[in-house]
Structures are given as structure tokens and as C-alpha cells.
C-alpha positions as CSV (number, residue, x, y, z in Angstrom):
1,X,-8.9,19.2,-35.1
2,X,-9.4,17.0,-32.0
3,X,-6.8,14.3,-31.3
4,X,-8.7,12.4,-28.8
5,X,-8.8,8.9,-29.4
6,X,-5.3,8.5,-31.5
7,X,-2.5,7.1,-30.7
8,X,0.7,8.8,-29.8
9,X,2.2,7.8,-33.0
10,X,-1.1,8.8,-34.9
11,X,-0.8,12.5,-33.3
12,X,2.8,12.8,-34.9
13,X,1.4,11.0,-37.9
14,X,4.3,8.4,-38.2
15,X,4.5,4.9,-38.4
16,X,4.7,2.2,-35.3
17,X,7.6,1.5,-36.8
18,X,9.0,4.6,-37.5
19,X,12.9,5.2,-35.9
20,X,13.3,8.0,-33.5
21,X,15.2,10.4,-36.2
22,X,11.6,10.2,-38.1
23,X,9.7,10.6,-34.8
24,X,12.6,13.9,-34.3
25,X,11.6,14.9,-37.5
26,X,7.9,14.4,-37.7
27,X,8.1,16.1,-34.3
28,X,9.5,18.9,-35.2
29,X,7.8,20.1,-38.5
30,X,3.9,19.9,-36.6
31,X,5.6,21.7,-33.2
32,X,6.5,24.7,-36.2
33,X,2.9,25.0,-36.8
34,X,1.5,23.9,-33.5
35,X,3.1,25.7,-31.0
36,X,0.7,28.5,-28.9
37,X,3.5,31.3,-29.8
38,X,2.5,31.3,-33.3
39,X,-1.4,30.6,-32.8
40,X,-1.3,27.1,-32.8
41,X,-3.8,25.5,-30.3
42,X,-2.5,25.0,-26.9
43,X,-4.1,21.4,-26.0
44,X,-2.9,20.2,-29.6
45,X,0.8,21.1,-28.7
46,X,0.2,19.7,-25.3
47,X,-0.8,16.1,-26.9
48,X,2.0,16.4,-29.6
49,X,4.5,17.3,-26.8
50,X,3.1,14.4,-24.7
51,X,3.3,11.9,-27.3
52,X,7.0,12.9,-28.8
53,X,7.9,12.8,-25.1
54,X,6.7,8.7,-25.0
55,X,7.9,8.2,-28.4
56,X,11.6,9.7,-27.9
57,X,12.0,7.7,-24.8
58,X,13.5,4.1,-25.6
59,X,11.7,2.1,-22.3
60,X,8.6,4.7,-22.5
61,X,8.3,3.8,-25.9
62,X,8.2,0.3,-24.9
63,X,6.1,0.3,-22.1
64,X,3.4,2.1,-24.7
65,X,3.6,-0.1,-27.4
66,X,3.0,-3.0,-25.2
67,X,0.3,-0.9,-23.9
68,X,-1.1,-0.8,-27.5
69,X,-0.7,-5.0,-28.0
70,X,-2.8,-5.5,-24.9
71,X,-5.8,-3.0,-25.8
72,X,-5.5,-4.9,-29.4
73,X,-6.1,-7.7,-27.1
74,X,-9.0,-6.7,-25.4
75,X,-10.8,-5.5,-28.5
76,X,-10.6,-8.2,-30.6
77,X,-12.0,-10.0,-27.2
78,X,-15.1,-7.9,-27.2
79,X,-15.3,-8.3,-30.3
80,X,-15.9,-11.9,-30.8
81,X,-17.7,-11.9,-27.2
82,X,-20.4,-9.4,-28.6
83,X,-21.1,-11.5,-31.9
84,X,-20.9,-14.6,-30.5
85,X,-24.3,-16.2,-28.3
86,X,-24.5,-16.4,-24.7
87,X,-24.4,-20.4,-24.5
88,X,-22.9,-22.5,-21.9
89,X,-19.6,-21.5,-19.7
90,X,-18.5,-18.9,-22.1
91,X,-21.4,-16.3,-21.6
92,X,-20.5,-12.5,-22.4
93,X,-19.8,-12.5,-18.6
94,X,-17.0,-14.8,-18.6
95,X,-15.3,-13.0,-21.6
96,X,-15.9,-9.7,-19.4
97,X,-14.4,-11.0,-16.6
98,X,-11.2,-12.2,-18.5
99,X,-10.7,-8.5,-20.0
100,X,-10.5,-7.4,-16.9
101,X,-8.5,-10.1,-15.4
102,X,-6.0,-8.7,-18.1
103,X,-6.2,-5.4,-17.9
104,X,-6.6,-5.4,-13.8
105,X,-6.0,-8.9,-12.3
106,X,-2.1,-8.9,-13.1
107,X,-1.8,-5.4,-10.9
108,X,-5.0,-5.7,-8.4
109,X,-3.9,-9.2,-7.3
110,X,-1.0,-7.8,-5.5
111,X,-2.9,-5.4,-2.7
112,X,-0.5,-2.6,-1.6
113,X,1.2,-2.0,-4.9
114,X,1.5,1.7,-5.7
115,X,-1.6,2.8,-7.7
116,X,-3.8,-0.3,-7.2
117,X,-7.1,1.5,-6.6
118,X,-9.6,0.6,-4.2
119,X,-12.5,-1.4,-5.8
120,X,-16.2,-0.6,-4.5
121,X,-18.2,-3.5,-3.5
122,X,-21.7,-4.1,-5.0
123,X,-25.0,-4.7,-3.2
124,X,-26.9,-8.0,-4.8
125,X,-29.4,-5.6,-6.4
126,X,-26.1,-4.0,-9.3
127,X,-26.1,-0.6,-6.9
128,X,-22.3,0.3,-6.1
129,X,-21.6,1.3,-2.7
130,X,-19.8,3.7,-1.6
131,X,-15.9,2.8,-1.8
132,X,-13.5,2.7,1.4
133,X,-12.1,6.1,2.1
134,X,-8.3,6.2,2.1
135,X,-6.0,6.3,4.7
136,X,-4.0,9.5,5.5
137,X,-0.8,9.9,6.8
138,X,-0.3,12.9,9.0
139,X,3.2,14.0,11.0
140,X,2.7,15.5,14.6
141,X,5.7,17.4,16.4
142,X,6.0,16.8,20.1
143,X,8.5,18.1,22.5
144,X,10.4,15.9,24.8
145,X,8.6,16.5,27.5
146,X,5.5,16.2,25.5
147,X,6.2,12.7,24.7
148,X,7.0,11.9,28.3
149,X,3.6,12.4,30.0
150,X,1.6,12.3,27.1
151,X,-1.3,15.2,26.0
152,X,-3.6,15.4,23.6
153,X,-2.7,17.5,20.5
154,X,-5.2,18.9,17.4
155,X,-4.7,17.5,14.1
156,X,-6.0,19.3,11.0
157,X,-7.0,16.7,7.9
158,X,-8.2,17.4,4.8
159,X,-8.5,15.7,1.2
160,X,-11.1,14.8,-1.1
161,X,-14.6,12.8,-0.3
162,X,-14.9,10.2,-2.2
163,X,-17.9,9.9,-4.5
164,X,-19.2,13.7,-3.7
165,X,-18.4,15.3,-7.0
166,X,-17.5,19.2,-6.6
167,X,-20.0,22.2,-6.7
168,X,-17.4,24.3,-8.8
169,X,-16.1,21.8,-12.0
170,X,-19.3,19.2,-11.9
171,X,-16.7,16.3,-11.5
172,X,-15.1,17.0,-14.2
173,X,-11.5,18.1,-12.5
174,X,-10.6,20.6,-14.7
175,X,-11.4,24.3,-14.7
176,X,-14.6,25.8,-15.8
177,X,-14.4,27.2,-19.3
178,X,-11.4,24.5,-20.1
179,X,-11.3,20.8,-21.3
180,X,-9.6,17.6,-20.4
181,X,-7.0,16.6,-22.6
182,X,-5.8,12.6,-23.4
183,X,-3.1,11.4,-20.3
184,X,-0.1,11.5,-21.2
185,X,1.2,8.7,-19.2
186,X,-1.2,6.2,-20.4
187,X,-1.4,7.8,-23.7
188,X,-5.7,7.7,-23.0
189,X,-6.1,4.4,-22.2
190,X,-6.3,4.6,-18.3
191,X,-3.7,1.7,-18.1
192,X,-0.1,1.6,-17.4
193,X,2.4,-1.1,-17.2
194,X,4.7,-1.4,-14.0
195,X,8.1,-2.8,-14.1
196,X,10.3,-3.6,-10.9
197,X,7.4,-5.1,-8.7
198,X,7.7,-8.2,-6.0
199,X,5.5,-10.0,-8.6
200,X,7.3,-9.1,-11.9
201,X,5.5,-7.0,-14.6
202,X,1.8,-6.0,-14.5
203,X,-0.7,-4.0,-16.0
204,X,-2.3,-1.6,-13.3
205,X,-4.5,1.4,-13.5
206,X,-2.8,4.7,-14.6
207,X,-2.0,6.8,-11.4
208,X,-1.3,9.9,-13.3
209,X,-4.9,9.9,-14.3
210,X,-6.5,6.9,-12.0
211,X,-8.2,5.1,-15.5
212,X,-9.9,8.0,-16.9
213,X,-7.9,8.1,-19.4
214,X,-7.6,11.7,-19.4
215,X,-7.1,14.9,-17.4
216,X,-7.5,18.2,-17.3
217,X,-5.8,21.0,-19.2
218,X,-6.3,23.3,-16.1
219,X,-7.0,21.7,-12.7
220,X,-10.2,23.2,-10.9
221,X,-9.3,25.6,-8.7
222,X,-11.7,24.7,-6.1
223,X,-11.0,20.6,-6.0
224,X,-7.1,21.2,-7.5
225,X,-8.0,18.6,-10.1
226,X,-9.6,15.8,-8.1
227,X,-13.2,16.2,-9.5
228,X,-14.1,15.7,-5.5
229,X,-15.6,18.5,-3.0
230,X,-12.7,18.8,-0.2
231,X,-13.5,18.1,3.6
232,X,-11.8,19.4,6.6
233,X,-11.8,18.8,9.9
234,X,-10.0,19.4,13.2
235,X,-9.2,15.9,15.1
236,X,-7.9,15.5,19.1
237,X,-5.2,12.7,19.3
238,X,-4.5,11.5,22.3
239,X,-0.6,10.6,22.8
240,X,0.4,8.2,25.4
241,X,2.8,8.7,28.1
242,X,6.5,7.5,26.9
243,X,6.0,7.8,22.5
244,X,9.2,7.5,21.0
245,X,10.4,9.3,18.1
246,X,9.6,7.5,14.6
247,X,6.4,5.8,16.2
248,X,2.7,5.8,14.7
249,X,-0.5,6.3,16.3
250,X,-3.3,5.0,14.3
251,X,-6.7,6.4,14.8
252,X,-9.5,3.9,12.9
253,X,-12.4,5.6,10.8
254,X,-10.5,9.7,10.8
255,X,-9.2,9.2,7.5
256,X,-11.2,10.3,4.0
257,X,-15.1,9.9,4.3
258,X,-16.4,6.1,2.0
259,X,-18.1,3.0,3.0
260,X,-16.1,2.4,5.3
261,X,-13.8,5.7,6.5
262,X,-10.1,5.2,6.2
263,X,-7.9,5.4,9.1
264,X,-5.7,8.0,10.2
265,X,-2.1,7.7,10.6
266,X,0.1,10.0,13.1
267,X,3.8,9.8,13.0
268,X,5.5,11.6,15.4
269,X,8.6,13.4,15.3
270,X,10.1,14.4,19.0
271,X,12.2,17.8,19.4
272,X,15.9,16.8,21.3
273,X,15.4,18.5,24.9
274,X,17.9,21.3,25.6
275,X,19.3,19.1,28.5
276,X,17.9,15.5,27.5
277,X,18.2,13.5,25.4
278,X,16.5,9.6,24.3
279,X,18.1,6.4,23.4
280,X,15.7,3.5,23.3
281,X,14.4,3.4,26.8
282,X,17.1,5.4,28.7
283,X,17.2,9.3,28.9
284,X,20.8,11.0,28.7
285,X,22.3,14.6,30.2
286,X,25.1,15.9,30.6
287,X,25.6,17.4,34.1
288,X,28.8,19.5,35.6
289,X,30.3,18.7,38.7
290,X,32.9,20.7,41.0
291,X,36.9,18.9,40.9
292,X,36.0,18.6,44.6
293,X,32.7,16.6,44.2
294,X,34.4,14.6,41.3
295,X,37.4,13.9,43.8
296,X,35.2,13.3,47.2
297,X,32.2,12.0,45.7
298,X,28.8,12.2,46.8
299,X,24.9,12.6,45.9
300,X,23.6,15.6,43.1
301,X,20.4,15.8,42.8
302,X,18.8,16.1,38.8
303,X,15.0,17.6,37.8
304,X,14.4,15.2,35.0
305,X,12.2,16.4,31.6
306,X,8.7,14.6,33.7
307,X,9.4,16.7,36.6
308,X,10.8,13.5,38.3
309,X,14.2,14.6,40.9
310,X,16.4,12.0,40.9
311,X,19.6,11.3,43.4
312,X,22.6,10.6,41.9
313,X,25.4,9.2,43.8
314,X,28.4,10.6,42.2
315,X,31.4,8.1,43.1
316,X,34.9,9.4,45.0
317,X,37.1,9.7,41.9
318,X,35.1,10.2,38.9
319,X,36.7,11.1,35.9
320,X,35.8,13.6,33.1
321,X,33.4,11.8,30.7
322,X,32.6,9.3,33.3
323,X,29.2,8.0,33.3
324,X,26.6,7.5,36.6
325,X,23.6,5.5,35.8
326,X,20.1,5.8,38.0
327,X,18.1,2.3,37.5
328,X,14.8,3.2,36.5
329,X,15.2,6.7,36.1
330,X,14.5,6.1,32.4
331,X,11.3,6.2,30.2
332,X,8.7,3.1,30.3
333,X,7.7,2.6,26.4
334,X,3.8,3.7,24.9
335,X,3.8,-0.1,24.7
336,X,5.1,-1.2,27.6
337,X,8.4,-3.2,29.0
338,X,10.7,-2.3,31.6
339,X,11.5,0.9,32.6
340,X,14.9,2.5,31.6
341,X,17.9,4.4,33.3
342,X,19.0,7.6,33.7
343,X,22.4,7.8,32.3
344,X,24.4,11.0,34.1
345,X,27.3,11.8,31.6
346,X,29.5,14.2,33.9
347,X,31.7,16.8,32.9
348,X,34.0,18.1,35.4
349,X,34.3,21.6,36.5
350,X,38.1,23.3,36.6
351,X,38.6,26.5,38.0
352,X,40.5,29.1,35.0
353,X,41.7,31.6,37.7
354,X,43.5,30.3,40.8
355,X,44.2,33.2,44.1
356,X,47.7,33.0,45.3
357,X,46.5,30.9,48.7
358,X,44.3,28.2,46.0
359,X,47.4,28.1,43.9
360,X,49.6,26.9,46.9
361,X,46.9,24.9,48.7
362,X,46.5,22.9,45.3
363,X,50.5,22.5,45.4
364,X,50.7,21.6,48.1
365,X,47.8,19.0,47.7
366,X,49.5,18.0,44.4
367,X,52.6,16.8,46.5
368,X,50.4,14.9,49.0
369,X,48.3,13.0,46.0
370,X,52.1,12.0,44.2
371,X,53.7,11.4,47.4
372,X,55.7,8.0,46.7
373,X,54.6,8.3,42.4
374,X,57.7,8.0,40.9
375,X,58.9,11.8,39.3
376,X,57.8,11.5,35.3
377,X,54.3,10.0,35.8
């Protein structure tokens, strides 16, 4: 026998009141006769499983039955709208647009909170229009010097049109030959209540099954469940010179087909370079240098990531781990602001094999450099 329409607590055939060791029990005597492995149907054990899942669950269990007082609510407000006569300012209308002010106003009010659908807009004449299309979120991998110069790069979308139901299922989501089965998060009513929001608790439209109130018992293999034919299509981004790692490139209208498209969002991740590497506006490498050069000084010359050759004036005495800075060597910003340096981190070069003639030459200059440096130091 169909369960659609009952309650959780109907389906395990217990009281509201009942305490979880009779929702255990009650539970486990139908699951006996219920379960697939012994011929019981499989959608039947699905909804018993679902509800003893919400009903075992101390907040769950809340969350529902407050679920339950508010679609009490609403009926007994349809109720006395639909026996009582349109006559001044509390027409039908009125009484419909407080049902949905508490079903949806308490969530929709807050635009941006997770799950708050987008509403379509209607033309004077009752048509809907089309809804917008969502936004989508893609990442793009550049490489150092990709990010640099800039390029353009091929992005390939895809997702659901909105409002184009699919060839395969009808629009029904699930696959052909199968049946949708009550939600188990919102226990069939297409409503769920959210805790932990900027704005306290509301009531919002179930995500699990966006307010159908149900879904299916095997997704459509063609539209994975959404009911929607799939689109895809191949988009070229253009990157601007100097992108930094973390940063978004928003392209308006490439995101899901509506009334209007959504946008598409690019978030780009840059590889570390094998001999370069980005902080803020300043580009960092590590170059060796001969003792001599670090002792006597004088200019190296550095192929940067761009291509760029910069001169770097190494100074007489430089130390292992000192650091040589190029103003304006660096990386001006996709948005601008002043150009950066090239920081030379320099590493120092000592010979691991010395001839006999080096090893007296470097004695010999040894005694010369500590001439007058008290013996110990």
C-alpha cells in the first residue's frame, strides 16, 4: 500500500507522542516484514527507513514536528479563507499571500541564504516568465607565466536549462519505468526549517528536493535527477595580464540559459613556477652566485617568467641568504596599482674540491682578510 501523503510517524504507525524506544520498536517489527531481502517493497522500506531516520534523531525530530505545526497552520488558513466571502481587505488573495509569507517570506526575505530559490517574475497578463538562470562557478589552472601576460583559455560548462523539461524522464527526474518516492528531508512537504542563519530560524524551501515534495527512487539517467535537458557548451575567457592566484573573473550572461542568463564565475588557481615564485605584487627566485662575485660584487643578469632580463647589481660582500631587490621588476596587478619588485634571494656558491695551488691561494688570502682580527674570531 502507498504511503504518500502520511506522516513520518503515520508510516511507522506510532503516535506524535510516542518515545524513541516505541519509535525503535515500531521500527523494527515493519523493517521484519518490509525489508526488499524478504520481498517486501523496496520504496516502502525506503519511506520507513527515511522516517525512522527523522524520528530517531532528537533535533531532526524537532525540526519535523515543527514542520508539522506550521502546515497545521496553513491548512486551517485555507480552510477558513475558502469558506469565508471575498469582501473588503481580507480577499482569498490576502489570506494566500500570508501562507506564503509563512511558509516562504521568513527564508526568501534573506537573498543569498543557502537553498532560497529563485522566484520567476510574472507578466501583467498571469504568464510566468522564464526564471534567471544560475550562476556557475568554474576553476581554471594557469601557469605562472600564463598569468603574467595573460591568454585566453577554453572553458567547458554544463548543467541543467531551466524550464526545458528532458526528452528521456518527461520532467519527472526519476528513471523510466520507476516512481518518485515522498523526500525524506522534508518528510513531503517541500519545506524545511533552517537553524544557524544571520536572521535566526526560518522556514525555506527544501533543497534536498527544491519544494516538490518528493524525488525520485532512481534518478534519470539522462538529466541525473534534475527533470531538466542538459546543455553544454565550450566558452573562451580571456585572462588579463598580472591575475593573481585566488582571483575571479566574472563573465555576465555564460552561466545556465533563463530570463535572464546567469553569470559565469572563473577562479583561478596559478601553478608555483620552477624558478619563481608570487607574493602580492613582487616576484621571488632564488639565484646562485660564485664566492668571488658574492665577495667582489657586481651586475648578473636574470630572464624573468614574462621574458623580461633584468640587471641585478649584486653588492661587494653579499652574504648567503642575502637579498637584492630590482624596483619594478615585479608584476603590475589585473586591476591595476603600482608595479612590484623583483626580489633576488642569493645563495652562494662554495667550491667542495680545492687543487693544492686554490688551497694555498685561499690561505694565503685567508691571512690577508684576518690580518690584524684578533686569533679566536
Amino acid at each position: 500500500m502507498s504511503t504518500v501523503g502520511k506522516s513520518h510517524y503515520e508510516v511507522l504507525g506510532i503516535q506524535e507522542d510516542a518515545s524513541p524506544e516505541e519509535v525503535k520498536k515500531a521500527f523494527r517489527k515493519l523493517a521484519a516484514s518490509r525489508h526488499p531481502d524478504v520481498g517486501g517493497d523496496a520504496a516502502q522500506f525506503m519511506e520507513l527507513n527515511n522516517a525512522y531516520k527523522v524520528l530517531s534523531d532528537g533535533p531532526k525530530r524537532a525540526e519535523y514536528d515543527l514542520i508539522i505545526q506550521l502546515s497545521g497552520v496553513a491548512a486551517k488558513i485555507r480552510q477558513n479563507r475558502d469558506g469565508m466571502p471575498p469582501s473588503g481587505p481580507r480577499s482569498p488573495r490576502t489570506h494566500d499571500q500570508f501562507v506564503d509569507e509563512l511558509f516562504g517570506g521568513l527564508w526568501s526575505s534573506h537573498p543569498g541564504s543557502p537553498g532560497t530559490p529563485r522566484k520567476s517574475t510574472s507578466s501583467p497578463d498571469g504568464f510566468h516568465r522564464q526564471e534567471r538562470g544560475d550562476d556557475i562557478l568554474e576553476e581554471m589552472v594557469l601557469t605562472l607565466e600564463e598569468s603574467l601576460k595573460g591568454c585566453k583559455k577554453n572553458i567547458r560548462v554544463s548543467g541543467p536549462r531551466p524550464n526545458v523539461n528532458c526528452g528521456a524522464c518527461g520532467g519527472n527526474g526519476s528513471q523510466p519505468g520507476t516512481r518518485r518516492v515522498p523526500c525524506g528531508s522534508c518528510a513531503g512537504h517541500g519545506k524545511s526549517v533552517g537553524f544557524g542563519t544571520p536572521h535566526g530560524t526560518g522556514v525555506r524551501t527544501c533543497p534536498a528536493c527544491r519544494g516538490a515534495g518528493s524525488v525520485p527512487l532512481v534518478p534519470c539517467q539522462s538529466c541525473k535527477g534534475t527533470g531538466r535537458t542538459t546543455y553544454v557548451r565550450e566558452i573562451s575567457v580571456s585572462v588579463p595580464s598580472g591575475i593573481a592566484h585566488g582571483q575571479q573573473l566574472r563573465i555576465a550572461g555564460m552561466g545556465v540559459p533563463g530570463h535572464p542568463p546567469g553569470d559565469l564565475y572563473v577562479s583561478v588557481k596559478v601553478r608555483t613556477g620552477r624558478d619563481f615564485w608570487r607574493e602580492g605584487q613582487d616576484m621571488h627566485t632564488t639565484r646562485p652566485v660564485s664566492m668571488r662575485h658574492a665577495i667582489l660584487g657586481g651586475p648578473i643578469h636574470i630572464e624573468g617568467p614574462d621574458g623580461r632580463v633584468c640587471e641585478v647589481a649584486v653588492p661587494p660582500g653579499t652574504q648567503p641568504g642575502d637579498i637584492v631587490k630590482v624596483p619594478g621588476g615585479g608584476v603590475t596587478g589585473a586591476l591595476g596599482g603600482a608595479q612590484g619588485d623583483l626580489v633576488v634571494h642569493v645563495a652562494v656558491q662554495l667550491p667542495k674540491t680545492l687543487s693544492a695551488r686554490a688551497r694555498k691561494l685561499l690561505e694565503e688570502l685567508s691571512e690577508e682578510l684576518t690580518r690584524g682580527v684578533p686569533k679566536g674570531l
